[in-house]
C-alpha positions as CSV (number, residue, x, y, z in Angstrom):
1,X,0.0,0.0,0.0
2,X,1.3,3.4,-1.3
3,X,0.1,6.7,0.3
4,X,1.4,9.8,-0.4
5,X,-0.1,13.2,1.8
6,X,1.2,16.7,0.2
7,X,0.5,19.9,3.0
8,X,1.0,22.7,3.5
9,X,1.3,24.4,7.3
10,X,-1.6,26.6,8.1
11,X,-3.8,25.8,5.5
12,X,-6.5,23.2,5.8
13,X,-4.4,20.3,4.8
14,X,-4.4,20.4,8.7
15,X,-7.7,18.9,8.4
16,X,-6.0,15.4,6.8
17,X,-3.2,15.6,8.9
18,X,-5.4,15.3,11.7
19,X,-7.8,12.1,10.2
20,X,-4.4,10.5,9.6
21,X,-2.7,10.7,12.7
22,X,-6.8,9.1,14.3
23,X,-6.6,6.5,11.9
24,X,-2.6,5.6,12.2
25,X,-2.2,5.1,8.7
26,X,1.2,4.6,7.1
27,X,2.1,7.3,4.2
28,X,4.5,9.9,3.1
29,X,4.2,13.4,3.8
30,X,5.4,16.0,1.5
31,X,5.7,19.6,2.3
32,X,4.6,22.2,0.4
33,X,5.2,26.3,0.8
34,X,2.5,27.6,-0.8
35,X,4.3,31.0,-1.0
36,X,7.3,30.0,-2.8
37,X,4.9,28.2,-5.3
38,X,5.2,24.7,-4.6
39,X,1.4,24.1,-5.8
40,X,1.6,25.6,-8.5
41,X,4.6,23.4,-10.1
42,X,4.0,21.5,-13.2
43,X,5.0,18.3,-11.3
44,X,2.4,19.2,-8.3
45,X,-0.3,20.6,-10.9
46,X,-0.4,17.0,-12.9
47,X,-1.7,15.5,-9.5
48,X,-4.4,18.6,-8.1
49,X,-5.1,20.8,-11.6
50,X,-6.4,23.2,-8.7
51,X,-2.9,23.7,-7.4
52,X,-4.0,23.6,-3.9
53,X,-3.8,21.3,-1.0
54,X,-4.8,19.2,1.1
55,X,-4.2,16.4,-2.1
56,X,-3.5,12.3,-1.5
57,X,-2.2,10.1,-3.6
58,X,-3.0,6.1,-2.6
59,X,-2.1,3.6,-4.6
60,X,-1.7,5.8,-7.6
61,X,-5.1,7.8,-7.3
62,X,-5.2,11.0,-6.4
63,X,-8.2,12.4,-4.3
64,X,-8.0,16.4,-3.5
65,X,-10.7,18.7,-1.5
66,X,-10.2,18.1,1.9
67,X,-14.4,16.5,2.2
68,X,-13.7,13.9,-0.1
69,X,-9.9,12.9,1.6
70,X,-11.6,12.7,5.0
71,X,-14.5,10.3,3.8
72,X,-12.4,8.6,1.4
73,X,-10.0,7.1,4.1
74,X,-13.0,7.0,6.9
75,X,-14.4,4.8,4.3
76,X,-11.1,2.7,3.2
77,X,-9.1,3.2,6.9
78,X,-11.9,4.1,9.3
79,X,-14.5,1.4,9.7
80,X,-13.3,-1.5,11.4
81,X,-11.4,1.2,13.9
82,X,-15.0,2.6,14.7
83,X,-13.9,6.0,13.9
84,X,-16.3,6.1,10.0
85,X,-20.0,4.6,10.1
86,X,-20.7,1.5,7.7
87,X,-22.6,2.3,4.9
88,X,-26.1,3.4,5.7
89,X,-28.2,6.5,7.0
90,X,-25.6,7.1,10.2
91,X,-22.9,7.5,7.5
92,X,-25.1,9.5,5.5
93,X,-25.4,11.9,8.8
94,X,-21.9,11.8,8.6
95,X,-21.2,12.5,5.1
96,X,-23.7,15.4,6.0
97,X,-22.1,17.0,8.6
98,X,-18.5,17.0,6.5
99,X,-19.8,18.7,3.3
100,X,-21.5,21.0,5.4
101,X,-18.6,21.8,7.5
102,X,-16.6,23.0,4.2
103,X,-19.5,24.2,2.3
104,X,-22.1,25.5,4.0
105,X,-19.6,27.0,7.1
106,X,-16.2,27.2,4.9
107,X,-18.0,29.5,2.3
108,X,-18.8,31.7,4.6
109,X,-15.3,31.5,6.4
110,X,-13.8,31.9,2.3
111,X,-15.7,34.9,2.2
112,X,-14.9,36.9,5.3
113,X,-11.2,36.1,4.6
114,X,-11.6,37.4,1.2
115,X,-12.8,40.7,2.5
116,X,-10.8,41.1,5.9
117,X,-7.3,39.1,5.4
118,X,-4.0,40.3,4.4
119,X,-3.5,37.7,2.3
120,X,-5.9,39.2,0.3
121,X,-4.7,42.9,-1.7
122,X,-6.7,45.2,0.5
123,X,-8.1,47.4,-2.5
124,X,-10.1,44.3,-3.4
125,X,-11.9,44.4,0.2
126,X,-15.4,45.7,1.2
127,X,-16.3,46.2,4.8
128,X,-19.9,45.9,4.3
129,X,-18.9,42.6,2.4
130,X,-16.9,41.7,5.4
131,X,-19.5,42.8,7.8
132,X,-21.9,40.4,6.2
133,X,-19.8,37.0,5.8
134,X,-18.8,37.5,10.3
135,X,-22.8,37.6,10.4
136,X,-23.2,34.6,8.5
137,X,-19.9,32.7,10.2
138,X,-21.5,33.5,13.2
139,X,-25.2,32.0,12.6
140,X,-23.3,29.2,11.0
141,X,-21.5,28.6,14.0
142,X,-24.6,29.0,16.4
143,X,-26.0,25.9,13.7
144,X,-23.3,23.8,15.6
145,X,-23.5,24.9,18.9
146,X,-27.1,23.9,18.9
147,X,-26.9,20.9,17.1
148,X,-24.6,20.0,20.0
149,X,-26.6,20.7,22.6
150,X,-27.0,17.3,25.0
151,X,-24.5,15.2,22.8
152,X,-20.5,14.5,23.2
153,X,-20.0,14.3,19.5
154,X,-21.9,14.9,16.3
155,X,-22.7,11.6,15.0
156,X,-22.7,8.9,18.1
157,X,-19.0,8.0,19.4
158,X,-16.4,10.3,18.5
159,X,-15.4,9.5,14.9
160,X,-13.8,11.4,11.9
161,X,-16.9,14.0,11.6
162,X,-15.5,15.4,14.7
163,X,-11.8,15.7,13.8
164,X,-12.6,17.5,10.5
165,X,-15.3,19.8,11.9
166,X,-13.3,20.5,15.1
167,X,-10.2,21.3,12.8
168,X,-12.0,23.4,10.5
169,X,-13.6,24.9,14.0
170,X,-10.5,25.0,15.6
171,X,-8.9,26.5,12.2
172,X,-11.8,29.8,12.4
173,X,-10.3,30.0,16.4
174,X,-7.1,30.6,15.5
175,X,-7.9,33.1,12.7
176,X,-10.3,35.2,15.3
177,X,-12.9,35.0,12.4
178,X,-15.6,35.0,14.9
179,X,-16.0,35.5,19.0
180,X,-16.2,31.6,19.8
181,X,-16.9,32.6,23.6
182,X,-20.9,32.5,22.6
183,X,-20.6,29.1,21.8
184,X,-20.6,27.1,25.1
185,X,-21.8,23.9,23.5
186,X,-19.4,23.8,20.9
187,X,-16.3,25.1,22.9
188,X,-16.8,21.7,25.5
189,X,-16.8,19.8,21.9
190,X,-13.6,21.2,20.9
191,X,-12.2,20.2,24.1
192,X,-13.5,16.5,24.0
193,X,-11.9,16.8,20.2
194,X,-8.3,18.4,21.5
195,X,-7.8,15.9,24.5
196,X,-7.5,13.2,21.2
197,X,-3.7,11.8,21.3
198,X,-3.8,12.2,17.4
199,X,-5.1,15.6,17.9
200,X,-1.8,16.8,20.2
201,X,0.5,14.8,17.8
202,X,-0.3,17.0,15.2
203,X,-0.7,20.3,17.1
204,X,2.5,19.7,18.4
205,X,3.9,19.8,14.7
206,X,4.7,16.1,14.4
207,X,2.8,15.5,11.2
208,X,5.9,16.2,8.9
């Protein structure tokens, strides 16, 4: 078995890292800086056409967007460790609750980056635009918090829906996108997440 893992550090290749390090899987790691242009290399480009990261390559296929990685192995990796449901409605809650995470939640995050970031050229910015994607992180995030309310984890046992919403959560943390002290539900979540060995591993910057 052949598994190659291209990152990058503060990007949301983090999100893999993480599912990796729960599921133990063997693979290489290969690091990319995004700012010298490593994604956008000829060599990289033939595997992700996107020129982006997080992107796998197992067995010769490659699988990019960080939703599809984190089912893909939950699927191939994650079963029989109880950390990925069998097929059926609980993995279709799960399924759920990972596309939503980068669509529904990251579009919103995409967008209030976009218009309050320095990675972003600043004449390209609208504060009413930014103004409007914080409101809509914000109700997104109060989407969590509620559904959490009474429950550990978001689907059952703690299992790979949690790492990548939690690192996507815990990625919108970091970036003070949004005043997560409102969100007492989903602030115990993300500790119940980060007390994970896998979790540490990576934080501590072991991944690579």
């Amino acid at each position: 078995m052949s598994l190659t893992f291209y990152f990058a550090p503060m990007s949301t290749a983090t999100i893999t890292a993480v599912v990796l390090a729960e599921l133990g899987v063997a693979h290489e790691t290969v690091r990319m800086d995004i700012k010298k242009g490593d994604t956008k290399k000829p060599e990289f480009l033939k595997h992700n056409p996107n020129g982006a990261v997080p992107t796998i390559v197992h067995d010769g296929t490659v699988i990019f967007e960080s939703t599809a990685i984190t089912m893909y192995l939950g699927e191939t990796f994650g079963v029989e460790k109880n950390l990925y449901p069998a097929a059926g409605p609980k993995r279709g809650e799960a399924m759920t609750w990972i596309t939503w995470a980068n669509v529904t939640l990251g579009e919103a995050v995409g967008r209030l980056m976009r218009h309050t970031s320095s990675w972003h050229p600043q004449d390209q910015q609208n504060a009413k635009a930014g103004e409007a994607a914080k409101a809509d992180v914000e109700q997104r995030l109060e989407i969590l918090n509620s559904t959490l309310t009474g429950k550990s984890f978001l689907v059952g046992d703690y299992s790979l829906v949690d790492t990548h919403v939690n690192s996507l959560v815990d990625w919108i943390r970091m970036s003070n996108a949004a005043d997560m002290s409102r969100y007492a539900n989903l602030n115990e979540w993300s500790k119940r997440c980060a007390s994970r060995p896998a979790y540490a591993k990576v934080m501590a910057g072991a991944m690579g």
